[in-house]
C-alpha positions as CSV (number, residue, x, y, z in Angstrom):
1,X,-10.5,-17.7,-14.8
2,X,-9.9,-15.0,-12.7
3,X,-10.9,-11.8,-14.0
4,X,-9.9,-8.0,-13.6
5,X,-12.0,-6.2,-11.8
6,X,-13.1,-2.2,-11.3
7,X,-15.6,-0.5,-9.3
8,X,-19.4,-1.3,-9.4
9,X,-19.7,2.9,-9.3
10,X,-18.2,6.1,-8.2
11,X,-18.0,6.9,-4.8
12,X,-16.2,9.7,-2.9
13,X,-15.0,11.2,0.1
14,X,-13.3,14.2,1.4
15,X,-10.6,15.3,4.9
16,X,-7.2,17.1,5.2
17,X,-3.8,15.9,4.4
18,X,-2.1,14.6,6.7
19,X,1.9,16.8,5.8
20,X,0.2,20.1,4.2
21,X,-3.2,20.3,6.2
22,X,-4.7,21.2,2.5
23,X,-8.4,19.8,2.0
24,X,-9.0,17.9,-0.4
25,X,-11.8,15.6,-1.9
26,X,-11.1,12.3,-3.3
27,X,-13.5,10.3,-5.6
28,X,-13.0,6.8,-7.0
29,X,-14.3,6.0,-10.7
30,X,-14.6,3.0,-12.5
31,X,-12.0,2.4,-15.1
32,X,-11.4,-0.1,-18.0
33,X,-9.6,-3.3,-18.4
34,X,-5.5,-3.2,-18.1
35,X,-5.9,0.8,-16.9
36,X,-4.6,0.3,-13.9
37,X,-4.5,2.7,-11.1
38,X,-4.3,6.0,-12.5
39,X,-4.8,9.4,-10.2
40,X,-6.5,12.6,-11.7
41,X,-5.8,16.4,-10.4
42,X,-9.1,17.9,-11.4
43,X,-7.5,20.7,-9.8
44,X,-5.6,20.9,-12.6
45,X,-7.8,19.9,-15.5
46,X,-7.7,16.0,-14.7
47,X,-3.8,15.8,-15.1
48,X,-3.1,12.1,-15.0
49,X,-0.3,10.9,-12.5
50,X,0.1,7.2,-13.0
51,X,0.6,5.1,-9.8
52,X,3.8,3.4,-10.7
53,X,7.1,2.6,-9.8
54,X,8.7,4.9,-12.1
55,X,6.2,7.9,-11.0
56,X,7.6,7.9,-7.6
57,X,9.4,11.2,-6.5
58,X,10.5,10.6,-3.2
59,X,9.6,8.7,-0.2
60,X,10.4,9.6,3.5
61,X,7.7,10.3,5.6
62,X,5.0,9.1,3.2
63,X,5.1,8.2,-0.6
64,X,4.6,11.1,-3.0
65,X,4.4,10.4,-6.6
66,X,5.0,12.8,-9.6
67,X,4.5,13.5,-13.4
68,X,6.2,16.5,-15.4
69,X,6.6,18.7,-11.8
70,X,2.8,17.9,-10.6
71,X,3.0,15.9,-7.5
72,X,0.8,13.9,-5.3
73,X,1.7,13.0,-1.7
74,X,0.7,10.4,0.8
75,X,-0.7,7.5,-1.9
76,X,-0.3,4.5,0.2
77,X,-3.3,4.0,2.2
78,X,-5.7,4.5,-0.6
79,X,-3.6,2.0,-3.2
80,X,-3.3,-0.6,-0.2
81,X,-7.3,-0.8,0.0
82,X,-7.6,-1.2,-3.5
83,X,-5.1,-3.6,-3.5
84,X,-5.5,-5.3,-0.6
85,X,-9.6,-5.8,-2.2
86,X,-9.0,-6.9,-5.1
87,X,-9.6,-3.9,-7.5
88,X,-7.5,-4.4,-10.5
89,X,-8.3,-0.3,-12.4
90,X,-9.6,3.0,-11.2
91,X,-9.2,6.7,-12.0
92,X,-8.6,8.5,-8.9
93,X,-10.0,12.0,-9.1
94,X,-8.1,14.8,-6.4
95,X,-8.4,18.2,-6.5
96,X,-5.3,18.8,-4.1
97,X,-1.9,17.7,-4.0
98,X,-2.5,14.8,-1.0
99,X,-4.4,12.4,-0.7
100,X,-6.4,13.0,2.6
101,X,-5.3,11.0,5.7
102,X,-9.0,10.5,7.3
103,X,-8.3,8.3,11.0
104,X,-4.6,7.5,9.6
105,X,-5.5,4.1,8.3
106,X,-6.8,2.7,5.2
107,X,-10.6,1.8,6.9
108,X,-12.5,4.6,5.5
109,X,-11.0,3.6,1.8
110,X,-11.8,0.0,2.0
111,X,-15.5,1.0,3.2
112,X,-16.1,3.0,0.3
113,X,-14.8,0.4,-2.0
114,X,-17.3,-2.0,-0.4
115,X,-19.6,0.9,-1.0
116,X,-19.1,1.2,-4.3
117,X,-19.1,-3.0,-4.9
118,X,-16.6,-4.4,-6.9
119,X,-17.2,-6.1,-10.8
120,X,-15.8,-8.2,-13.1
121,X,-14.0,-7.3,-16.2
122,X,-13.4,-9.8,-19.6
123,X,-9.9,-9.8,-19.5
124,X,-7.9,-12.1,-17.4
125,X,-5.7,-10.4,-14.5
126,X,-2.1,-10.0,-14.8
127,X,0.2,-11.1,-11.8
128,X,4.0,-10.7,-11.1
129,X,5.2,-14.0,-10.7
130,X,8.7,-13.9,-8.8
131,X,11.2,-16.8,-9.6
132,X,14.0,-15.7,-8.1
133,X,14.3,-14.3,-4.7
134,X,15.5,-10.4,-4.8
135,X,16.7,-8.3,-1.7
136,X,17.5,-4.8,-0.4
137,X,18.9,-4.1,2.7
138,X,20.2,-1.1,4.5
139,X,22.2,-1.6,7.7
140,X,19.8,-3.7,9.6
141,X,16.5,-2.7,7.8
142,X,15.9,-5.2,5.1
143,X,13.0,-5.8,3.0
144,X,12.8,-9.5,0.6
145,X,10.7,-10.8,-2.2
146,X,10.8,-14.7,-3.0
147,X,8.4,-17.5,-4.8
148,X,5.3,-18.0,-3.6
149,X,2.1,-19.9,-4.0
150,X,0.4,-17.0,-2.8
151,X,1.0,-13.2,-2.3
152,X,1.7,-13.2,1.3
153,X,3.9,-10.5,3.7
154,X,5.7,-11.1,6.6
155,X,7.0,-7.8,8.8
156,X,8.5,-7.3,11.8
157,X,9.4,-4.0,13.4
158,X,11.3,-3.4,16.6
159,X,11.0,0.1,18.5
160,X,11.9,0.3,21.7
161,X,9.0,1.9,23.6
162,X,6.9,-0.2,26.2
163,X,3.4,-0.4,23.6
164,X,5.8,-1.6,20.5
165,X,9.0,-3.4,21.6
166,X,9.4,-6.5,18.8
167,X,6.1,-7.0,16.7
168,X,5.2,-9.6,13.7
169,X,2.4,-10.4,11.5
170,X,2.0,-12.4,8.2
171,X,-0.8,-11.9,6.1
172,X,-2.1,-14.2,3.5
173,X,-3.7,-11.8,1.0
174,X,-7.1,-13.4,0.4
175,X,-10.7,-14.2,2.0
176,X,-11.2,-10.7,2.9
177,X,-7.8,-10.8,5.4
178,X,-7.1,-7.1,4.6
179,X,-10.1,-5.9,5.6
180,X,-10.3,-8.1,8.9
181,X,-6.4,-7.7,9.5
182,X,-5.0,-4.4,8.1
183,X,-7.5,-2.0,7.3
184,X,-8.2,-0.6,10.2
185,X,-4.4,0.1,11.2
186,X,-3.9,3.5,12.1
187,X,-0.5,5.3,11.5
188,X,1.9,6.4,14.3
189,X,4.3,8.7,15.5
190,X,6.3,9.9,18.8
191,X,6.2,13.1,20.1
192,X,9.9,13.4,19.9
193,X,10.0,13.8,16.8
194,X,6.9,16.4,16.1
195,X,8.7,19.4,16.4
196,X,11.3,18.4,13.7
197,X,8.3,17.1,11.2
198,X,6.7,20.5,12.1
199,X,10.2,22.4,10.9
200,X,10.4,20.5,8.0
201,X,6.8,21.2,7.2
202,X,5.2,17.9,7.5
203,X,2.3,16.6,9.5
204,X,0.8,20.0,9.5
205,X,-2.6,18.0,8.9
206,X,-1.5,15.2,11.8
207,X,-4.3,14.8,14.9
208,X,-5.3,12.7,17.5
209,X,-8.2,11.8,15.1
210,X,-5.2,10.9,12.4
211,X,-2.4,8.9,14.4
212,X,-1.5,7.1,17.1
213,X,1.2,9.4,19.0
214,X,3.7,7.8,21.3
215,X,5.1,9.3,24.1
216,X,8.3,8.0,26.1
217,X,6.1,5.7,28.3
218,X,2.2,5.3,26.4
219,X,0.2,7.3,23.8
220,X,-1.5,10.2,24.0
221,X,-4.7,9.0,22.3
222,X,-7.4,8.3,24.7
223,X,-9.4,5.4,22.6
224,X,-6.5,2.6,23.0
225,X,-5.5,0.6,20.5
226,X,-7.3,-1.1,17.8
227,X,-5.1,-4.2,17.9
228,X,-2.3,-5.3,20.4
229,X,0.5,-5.3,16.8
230,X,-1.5,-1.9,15.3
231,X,1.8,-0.9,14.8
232,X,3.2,-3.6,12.7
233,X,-0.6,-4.4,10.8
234,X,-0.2,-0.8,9.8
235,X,3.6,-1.3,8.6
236,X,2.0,-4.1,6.4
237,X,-0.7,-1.6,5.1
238,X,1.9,0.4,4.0
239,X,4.1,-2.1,2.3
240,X,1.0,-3.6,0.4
241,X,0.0,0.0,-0.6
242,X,3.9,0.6,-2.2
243,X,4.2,-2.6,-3.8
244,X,0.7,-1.8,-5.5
245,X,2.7,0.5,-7.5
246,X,4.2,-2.3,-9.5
247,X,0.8,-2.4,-11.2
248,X,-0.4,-5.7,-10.6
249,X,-0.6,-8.5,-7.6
250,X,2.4,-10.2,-6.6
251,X,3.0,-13.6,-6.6
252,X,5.3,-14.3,-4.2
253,X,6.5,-13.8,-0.3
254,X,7.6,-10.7,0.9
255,X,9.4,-10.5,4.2
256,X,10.4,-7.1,5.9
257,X,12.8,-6.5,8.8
258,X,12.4,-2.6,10.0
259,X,11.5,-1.5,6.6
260,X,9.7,1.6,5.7
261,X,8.9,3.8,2.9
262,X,12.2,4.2,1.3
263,X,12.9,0.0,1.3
264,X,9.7,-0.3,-0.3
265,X,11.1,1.3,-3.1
266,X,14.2,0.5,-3.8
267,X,12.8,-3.5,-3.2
268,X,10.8,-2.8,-6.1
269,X,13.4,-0.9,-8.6
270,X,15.6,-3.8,-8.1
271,X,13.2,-6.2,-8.5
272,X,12.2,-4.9,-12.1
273,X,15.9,-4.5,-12.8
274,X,16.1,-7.8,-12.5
275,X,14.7,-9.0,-15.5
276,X,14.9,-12.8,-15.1
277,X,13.7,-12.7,-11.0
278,X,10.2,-12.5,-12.8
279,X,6.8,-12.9,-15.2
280,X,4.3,-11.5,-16.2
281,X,1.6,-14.1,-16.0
282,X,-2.5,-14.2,-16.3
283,X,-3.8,-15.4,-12.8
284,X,-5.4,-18.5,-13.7
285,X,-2.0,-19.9,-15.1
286,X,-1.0,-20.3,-11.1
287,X,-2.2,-22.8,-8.9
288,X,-2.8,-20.0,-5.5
289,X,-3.9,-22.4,-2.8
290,X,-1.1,-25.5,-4.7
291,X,1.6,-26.8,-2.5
292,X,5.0,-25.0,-3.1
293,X,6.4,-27.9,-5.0
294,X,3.4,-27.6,-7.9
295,X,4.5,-24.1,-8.1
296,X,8.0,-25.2,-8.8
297,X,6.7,-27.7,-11.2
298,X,4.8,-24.6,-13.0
299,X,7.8,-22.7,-13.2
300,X,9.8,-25.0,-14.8
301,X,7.5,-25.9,-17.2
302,X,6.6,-22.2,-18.5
C-alpha cells in the first residue's frame, strides 16, 4: 500500500520575495493524515490559507493564493518540491505575504525537505485518476491532461532568443527525477521587460542571485546555465507546483505547449468541472509502472 506521508520534523528557512522585496521566513511542519498542504501567516496569528484550486486569486507573473482578503504570493516553487518528493501534508508557517524566492528555483526547498526526512502515515494516499482527456487552450498556448499509468509532464516552450529557441522535456515523476531533473531550475526573465515589472511593482525582490536574465543576445548572469533546457525544466517546476494545488498526485499525462501560470489554472478549473474526466482513487488501486492497456482494463472495471 502506498501510504501518505509528512515530514520527519520541522525545518526552516528564510530570503526576500521575489515581486515585493519583503523578508520573510518560511518553516515547514509536519501535519496529519488527509491535511493536505495548508499555509500559516503567523504574521497574522497563524491565519490558514489552504493551497487549493479554489484559493487561487490571480496568476500572472507568479501564483498568489488568498482567503477572506489575506493573500500569499509566489506558492509554486515551494508546493512543486513537496510535490515533486512525495510529501502528501504540511503546515506552512510565513510571516509575510510571499513566499521567498531564494536562487529562483525550487533547490533550496527540496534540500530542506530532505533535511527534514520524509515518514509514513496509516492512511492510504489519495490520487486523481483522469479518464478522460481535458484541455485549455489560448491562441497557440495550450496546456492537456489525459490517462496515464503514471503522473508524467511533457512541455515545450518556444522563445525566440539564441539560449532558448524550441525546448522540450518529459518527466516521469518518480525515483527521485524531480530532484535530479527539475529542482534545481532557476526562473527567468529578459531585460525588456524589467522596467514594465518594475512599474507595475513586481520583481522588486528579483537579482542575479534569483533569475536567469536574458538579454537580446545572452544572459547577464555570469555562472552559465545549470542545464542546456533550464528554461523549459523550470517551466515544468512550475506546472508541477500549480497542479499541486488540486490536492493530491495526478494520475495521468500532462502536456503543455507555451503554457504558463494562467493555463495552469484554468487546465485545472476545467478539469474539476468536469466531473466524469476523473476519480478519486487510493494509490495502490493503480498499477503505476502497468502497461497502458492494464490501466484501461482498471478503468473499466471500477
Amino acid at each position: 500500500m502506498i501510504k501518505q506521508t509528512t515530514l520527519g520534523s520541522s525545518v526552516e528557512t528564510d530570503g526576500v520575495g521575489l515581486h515585493t522585496a519583503v523578508p520573510v521566513r518560511v518553516r515547514l511542519v509536519p501535519a496529519p493524515p488527509d491535511t493536505g498542504y495548508v499555509f500559516r501567516r503567523t504574521d497574522l496569528g497563524g491565519f490558514e490559507i489552504p493551497a487549493t484550486v479554489e484559493s487561487v486569486a490571480h496568476c500572472g507573473y507568479a501564483t498568489t493564493l488568498m482567503r477572506t482578503g489575506v493573500m500569499l504570493s509566489t506558492v509554486e516553487h515551494l508546493l512543486s518540491a513537496l510535490r515533486g518528493l512525495g510529501v502528501d501534508n504540511v503546515y506552512i508557517d510565513v510571516d509575510n505575504l510571499e513566499i521567498p524566492i531564494l536562487d529562483g528555483s525550487a533547490e533550496v526547498f527540496a534540500e530542506m525537505i530532505e533535511q527534514a526526512g520524509i515518514v509514513e502515515q496509516p492512511l492510504a494516499r489519495r490520487a486523481l485518476l483522469v479518464r478522460e482527456k481535458v484541455s485549455f487552450q489560448q491562441g497557440d498556448r495550450r496546456i492537456s491532461v489525459e490517462p496515464g499509468d503514471h503522473y508524467e509532464v511533457d512541455c515545450l516552450i518556444d522563445f525566440p532568443h539564441p539560449l532558448i529557441g524550441v525546448q522540450q522535456f518529459s518527466l516521469h515523476l518518480n525515483d527521485g527525477a524531480f530532484s535530479r531533473e527539475i529542482a534545481a531550475a532557476r526562473t527567468f526573465g529578459f531585460t525588456h521587460e524589467i522596467e514594465a515589472l518594475r512599474r507595475a511593482n513586481l520583481i522588486r525582490g528579483g537579482s542575479l542571485d534569483n533569475a536567469i536574465v536574458l538579454t537580446p543576445n545572452g544572459m547577464l548572469n555570469e555562472t552559465g546555465l545549470r542545464f542546456r533546457d533550464e528554461f523549459v525544466r523550470h517551466k515544468i517546476l512550475d506546472i508541477i507546483g500549480d497542479l499541486a494545488l488540486l490536492g493530491m498526485p495526478i494520475v495521468g499525462k500532462v502536456v503543455a505547449e507555451r503554457s504558463g501560470h494562467i493555463m495552469h489554472a484554468g487546465l485545472m478549473s476545467k478539469l474539476l468541472r468536469m466531473r466524469s474526466a476523473w476519480d478519486i482513487v487510493d494509490m495502490p488501486e493503480i498499477p503505476v509502472q502497468s502497461p497502458m492497456s492494464n490501466v484501461q482494463s482498471l478503468v473499466s472495471a471500477t
